[in-house]
LUMBA-670781 format. One record per residue: residue number from 1; residue in three letters; z, y, x of N, C-alpha, C, CB in turn. Coordinates in Angstrom, 3 decimals. Atoms other than C-alpha are relative to their C-alpha. Last residue first. Glycine has a CB too. Layout:
REC,NUM,Ala,Z,Y,X,Z,Y,X,Z,Y,X,Z,Y,X
...
END
This chain:
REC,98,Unk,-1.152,1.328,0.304,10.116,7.670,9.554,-0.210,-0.288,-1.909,2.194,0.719,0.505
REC,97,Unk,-0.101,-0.105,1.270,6.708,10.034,10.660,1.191,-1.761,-0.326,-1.910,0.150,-0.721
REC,96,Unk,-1.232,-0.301,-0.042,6.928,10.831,13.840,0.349,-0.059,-1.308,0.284,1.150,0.628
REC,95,Unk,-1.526,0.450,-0.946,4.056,9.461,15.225,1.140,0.176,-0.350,0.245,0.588,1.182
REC,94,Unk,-0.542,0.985,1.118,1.195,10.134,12.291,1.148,-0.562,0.951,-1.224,-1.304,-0.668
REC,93,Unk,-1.029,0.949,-0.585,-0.107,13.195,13.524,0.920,-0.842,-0.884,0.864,0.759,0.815
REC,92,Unk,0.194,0.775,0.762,-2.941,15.919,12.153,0.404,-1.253,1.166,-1.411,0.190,-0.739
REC,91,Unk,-0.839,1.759,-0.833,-1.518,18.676,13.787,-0.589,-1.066,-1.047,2.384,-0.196,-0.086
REC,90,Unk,-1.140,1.216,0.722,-3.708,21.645,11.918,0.313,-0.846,0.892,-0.510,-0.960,-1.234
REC,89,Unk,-1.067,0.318,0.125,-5.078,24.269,13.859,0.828,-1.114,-0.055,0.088,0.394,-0.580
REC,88,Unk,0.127,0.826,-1.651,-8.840,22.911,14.029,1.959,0.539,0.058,-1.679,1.129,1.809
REC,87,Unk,0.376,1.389,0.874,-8.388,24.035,9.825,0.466,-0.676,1.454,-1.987,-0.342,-0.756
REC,86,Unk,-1.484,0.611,0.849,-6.855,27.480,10.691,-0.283,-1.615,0.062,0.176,0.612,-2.013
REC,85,Unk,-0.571,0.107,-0.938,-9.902,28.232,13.748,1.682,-0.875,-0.810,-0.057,1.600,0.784
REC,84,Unk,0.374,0.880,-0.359,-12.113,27.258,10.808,0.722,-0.193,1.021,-1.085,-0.022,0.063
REC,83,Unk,1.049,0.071,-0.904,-10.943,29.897,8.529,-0.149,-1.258,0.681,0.119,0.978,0.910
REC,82,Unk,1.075,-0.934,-0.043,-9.146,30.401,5.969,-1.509,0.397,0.556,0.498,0.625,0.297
REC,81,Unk,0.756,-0.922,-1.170,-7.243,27.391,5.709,-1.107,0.837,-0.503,-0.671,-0.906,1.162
REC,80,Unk,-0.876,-1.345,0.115,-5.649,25.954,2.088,-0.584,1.052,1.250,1.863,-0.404,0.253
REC,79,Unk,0.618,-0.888,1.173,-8.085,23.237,1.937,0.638,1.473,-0.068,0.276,-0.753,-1.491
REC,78,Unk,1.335,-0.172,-0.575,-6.956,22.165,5.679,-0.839,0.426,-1.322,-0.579,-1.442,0.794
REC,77,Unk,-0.077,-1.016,-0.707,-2.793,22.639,4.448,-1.975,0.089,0.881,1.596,-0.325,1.100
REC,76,Unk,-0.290,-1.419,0.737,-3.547,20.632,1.463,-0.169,1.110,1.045,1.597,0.102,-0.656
REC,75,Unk,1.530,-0.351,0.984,-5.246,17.540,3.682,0.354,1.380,-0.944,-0.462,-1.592,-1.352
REC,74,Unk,0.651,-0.567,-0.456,-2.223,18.001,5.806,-1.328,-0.383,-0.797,0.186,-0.125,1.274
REC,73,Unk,-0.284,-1.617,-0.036,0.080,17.761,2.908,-0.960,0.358,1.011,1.626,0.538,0.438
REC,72,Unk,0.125,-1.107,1.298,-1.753,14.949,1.384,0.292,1.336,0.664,1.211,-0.266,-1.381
REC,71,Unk,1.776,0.110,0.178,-2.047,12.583,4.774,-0.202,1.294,-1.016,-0.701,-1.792,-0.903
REC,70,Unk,0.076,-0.911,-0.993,1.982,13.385,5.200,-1.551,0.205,0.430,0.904,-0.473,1.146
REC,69,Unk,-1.002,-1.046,-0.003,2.793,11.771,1.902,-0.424,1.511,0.973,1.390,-0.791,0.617
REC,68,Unk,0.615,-0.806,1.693,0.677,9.262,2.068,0.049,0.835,0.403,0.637,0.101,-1.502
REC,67,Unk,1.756,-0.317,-0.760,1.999,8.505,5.725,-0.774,0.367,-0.912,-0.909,-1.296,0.692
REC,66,Unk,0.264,-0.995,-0.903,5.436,8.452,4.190,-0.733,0.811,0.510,0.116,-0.180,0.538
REC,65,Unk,0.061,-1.472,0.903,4.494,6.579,0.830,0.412,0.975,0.787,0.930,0.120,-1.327
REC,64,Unk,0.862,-0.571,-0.223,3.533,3.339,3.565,-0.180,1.387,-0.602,-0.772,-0.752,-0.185
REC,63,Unk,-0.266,-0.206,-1.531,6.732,2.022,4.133,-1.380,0.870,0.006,0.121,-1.587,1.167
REC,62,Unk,-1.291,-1.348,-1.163,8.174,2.463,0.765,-0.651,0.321,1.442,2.000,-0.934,0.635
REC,61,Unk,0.119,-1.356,0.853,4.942,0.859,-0.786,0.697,1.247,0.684,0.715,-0.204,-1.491
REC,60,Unk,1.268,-0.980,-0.546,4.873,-1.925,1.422,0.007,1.243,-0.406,-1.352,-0.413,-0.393
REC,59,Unk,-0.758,0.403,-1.238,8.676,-3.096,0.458,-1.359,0.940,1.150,0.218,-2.225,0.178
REC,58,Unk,-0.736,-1.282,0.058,7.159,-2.320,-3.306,0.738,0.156,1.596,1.217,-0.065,-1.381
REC,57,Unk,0.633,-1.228,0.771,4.656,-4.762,-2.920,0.605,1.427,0.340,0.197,-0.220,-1.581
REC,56,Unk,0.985,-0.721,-1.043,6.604,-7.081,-1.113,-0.558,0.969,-0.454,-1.039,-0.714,0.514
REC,55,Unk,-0.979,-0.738,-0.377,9.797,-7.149,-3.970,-1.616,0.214,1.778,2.148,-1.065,0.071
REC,54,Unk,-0.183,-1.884,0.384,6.873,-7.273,-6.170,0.932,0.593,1.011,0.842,0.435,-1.724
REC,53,Unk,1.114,-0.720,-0.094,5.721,-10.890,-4.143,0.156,1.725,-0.459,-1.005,-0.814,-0.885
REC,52,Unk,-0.030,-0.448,-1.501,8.651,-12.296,-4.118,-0.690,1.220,0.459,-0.558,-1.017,0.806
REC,51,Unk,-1.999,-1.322,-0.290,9.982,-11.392,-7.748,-0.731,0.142,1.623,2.759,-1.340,0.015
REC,50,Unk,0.194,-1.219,0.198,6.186,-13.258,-8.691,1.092,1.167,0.408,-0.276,-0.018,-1.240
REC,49,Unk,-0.717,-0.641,1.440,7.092,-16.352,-7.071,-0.426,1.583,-0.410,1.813,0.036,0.223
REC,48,Unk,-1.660,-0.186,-0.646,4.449,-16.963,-4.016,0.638,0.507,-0.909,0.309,0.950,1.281
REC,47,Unk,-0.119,-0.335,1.224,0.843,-19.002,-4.161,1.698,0.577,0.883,-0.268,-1.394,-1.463
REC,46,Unk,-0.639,1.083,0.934,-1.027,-19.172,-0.940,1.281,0.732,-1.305,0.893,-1.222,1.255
REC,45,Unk,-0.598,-0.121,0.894,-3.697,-16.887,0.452,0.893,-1.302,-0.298,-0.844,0.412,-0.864
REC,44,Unk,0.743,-0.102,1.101,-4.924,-17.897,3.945,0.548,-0.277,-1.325,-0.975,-0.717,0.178
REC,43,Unk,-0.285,1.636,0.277,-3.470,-16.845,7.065,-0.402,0.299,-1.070,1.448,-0.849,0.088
REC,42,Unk,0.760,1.024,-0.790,-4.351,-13.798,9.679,-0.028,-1.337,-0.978,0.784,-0.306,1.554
REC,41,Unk,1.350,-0.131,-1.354,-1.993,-11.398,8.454,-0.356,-1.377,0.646,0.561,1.047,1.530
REC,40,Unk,-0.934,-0.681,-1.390,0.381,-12.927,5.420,-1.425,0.232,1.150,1.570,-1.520,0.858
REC,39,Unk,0.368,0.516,-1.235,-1.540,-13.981,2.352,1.163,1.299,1.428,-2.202,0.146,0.001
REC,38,Unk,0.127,-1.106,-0.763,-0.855,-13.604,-1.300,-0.075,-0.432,1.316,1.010,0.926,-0.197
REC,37,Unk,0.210,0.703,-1.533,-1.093,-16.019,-4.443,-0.234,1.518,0.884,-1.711,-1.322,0.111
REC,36,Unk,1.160,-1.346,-0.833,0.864,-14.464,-7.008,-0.409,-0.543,1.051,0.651,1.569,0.591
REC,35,Unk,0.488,-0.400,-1.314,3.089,-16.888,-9.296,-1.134,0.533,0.261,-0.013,-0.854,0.718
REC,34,Unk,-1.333,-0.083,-1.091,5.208,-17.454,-12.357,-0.397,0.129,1.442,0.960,-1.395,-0.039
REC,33,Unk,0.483,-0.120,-1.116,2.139,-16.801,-14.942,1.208,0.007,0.712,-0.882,1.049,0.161
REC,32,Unk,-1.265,0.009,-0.626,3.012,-16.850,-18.528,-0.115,-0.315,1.214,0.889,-0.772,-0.534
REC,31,Unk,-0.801,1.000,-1.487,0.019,-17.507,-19.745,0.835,-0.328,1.083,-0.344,-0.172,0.593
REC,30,Unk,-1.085,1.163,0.228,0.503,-15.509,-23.111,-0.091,-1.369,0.784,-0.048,-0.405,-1.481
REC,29,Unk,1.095,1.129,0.460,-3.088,-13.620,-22.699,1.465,-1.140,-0.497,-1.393,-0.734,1.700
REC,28,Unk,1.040,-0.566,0.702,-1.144,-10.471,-21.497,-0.117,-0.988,-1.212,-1.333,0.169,0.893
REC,27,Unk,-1.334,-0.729,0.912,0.972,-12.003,-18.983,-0.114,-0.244,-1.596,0.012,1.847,0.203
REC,26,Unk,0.289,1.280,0.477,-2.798,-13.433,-17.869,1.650,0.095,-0.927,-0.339,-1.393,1.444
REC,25,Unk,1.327,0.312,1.277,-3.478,-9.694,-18.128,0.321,-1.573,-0.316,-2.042,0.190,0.720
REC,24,Unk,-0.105,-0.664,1.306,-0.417,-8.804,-15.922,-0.548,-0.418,-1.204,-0.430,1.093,0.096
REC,23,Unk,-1.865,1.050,0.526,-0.678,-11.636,-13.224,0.099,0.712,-1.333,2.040,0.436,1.256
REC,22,Unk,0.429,1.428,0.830,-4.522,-10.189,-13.030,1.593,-0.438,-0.340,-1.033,-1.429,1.147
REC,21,Unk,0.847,-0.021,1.311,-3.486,-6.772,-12.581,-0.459,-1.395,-0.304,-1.302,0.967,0.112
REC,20,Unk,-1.361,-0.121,0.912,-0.707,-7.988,-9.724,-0.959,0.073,-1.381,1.234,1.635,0.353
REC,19,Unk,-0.946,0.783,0.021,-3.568,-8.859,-7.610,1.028,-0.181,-1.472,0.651,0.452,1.153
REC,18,Unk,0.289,0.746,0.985,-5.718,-6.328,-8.176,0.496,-1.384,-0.511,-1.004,-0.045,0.165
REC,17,Unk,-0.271,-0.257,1.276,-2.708,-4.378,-7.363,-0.883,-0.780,-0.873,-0.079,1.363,-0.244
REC,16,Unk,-1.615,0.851,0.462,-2.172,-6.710,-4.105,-0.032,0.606,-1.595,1.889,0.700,1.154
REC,15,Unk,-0.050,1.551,0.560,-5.961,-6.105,-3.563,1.269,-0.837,-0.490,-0.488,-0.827,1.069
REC,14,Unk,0.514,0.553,0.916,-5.418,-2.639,-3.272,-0.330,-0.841,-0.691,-0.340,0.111,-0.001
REC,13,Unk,-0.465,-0.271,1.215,-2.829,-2.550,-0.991,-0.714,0.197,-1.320,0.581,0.910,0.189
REC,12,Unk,-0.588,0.506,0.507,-4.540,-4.018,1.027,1.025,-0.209,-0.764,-0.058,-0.215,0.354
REC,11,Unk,0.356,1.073,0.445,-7.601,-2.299,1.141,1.225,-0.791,-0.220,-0.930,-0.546,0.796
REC,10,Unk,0.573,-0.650,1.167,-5.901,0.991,2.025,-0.422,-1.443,-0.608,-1.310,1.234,0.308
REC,9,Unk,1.025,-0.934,-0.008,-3.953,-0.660,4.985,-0.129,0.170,-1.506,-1.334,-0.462,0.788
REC,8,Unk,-0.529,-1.082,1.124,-0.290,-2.586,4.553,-1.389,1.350,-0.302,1.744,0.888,0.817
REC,7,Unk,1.182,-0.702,-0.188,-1.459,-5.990,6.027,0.406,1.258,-0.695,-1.312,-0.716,-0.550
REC,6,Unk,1.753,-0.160,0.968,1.433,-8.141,6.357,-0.560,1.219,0.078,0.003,-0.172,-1.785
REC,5,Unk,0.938,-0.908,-0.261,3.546,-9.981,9.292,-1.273,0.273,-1.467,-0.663,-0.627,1.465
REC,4,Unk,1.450,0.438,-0.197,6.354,-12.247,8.009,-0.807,1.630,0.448,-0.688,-0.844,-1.715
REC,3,Unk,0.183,-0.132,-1.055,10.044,-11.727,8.786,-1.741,-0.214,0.254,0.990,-0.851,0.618
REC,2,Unk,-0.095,1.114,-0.547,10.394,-12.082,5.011,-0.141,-0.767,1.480,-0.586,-0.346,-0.623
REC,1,Unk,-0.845,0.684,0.968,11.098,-8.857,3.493,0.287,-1.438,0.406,-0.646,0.028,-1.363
END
């Protein structure tokens, strides 16, 4: 969104919701909150309009609901195997995923 480098793993997308859950609650509380401190790889949190910050959020979201996406179905298709030769089957590949 901003030519910046960020962190899109499991952890960090978690910390952007606990993130956002506090902006909510202070919402909440009638502190009207106009910023999210957040950090770009390697640098240390600073504050950033709340629009910036959701339009990152959701900018991560898109890029990472592929690989979700394609984590679930082969985790379905290795509960779904019969056997053990089905399970070692599976492609479990994240290259081609747009």
């Amino acid at each position: 969104t901003d030519g910046n480098y960020y962190g899109v793993e499991e952890t960090d997308r978690n910390e952007m919701a606990q993130q956002f859950l506090s902006y909510q609650m202070k919402q909440a509380a009638g502190l009207n909150p106009t910023t999210i401190e957040w950090h770009t790889k390697k640098k240390a949190c600073k504050e950033m309009p709340a629009e910036e910050f959701m339009a990152l959020a959701s900018a991560i979201g898109q890029y990472t609901l592929p690989f979700y996406n394609t984590m679930q179905s082969r985790k379905e298709q290795i509960f779904d195997a019969i056997d053990k030769e089905s399970v070692f089957a599976t492609e479990i590949t994240y290259n081609n995923i747009t």
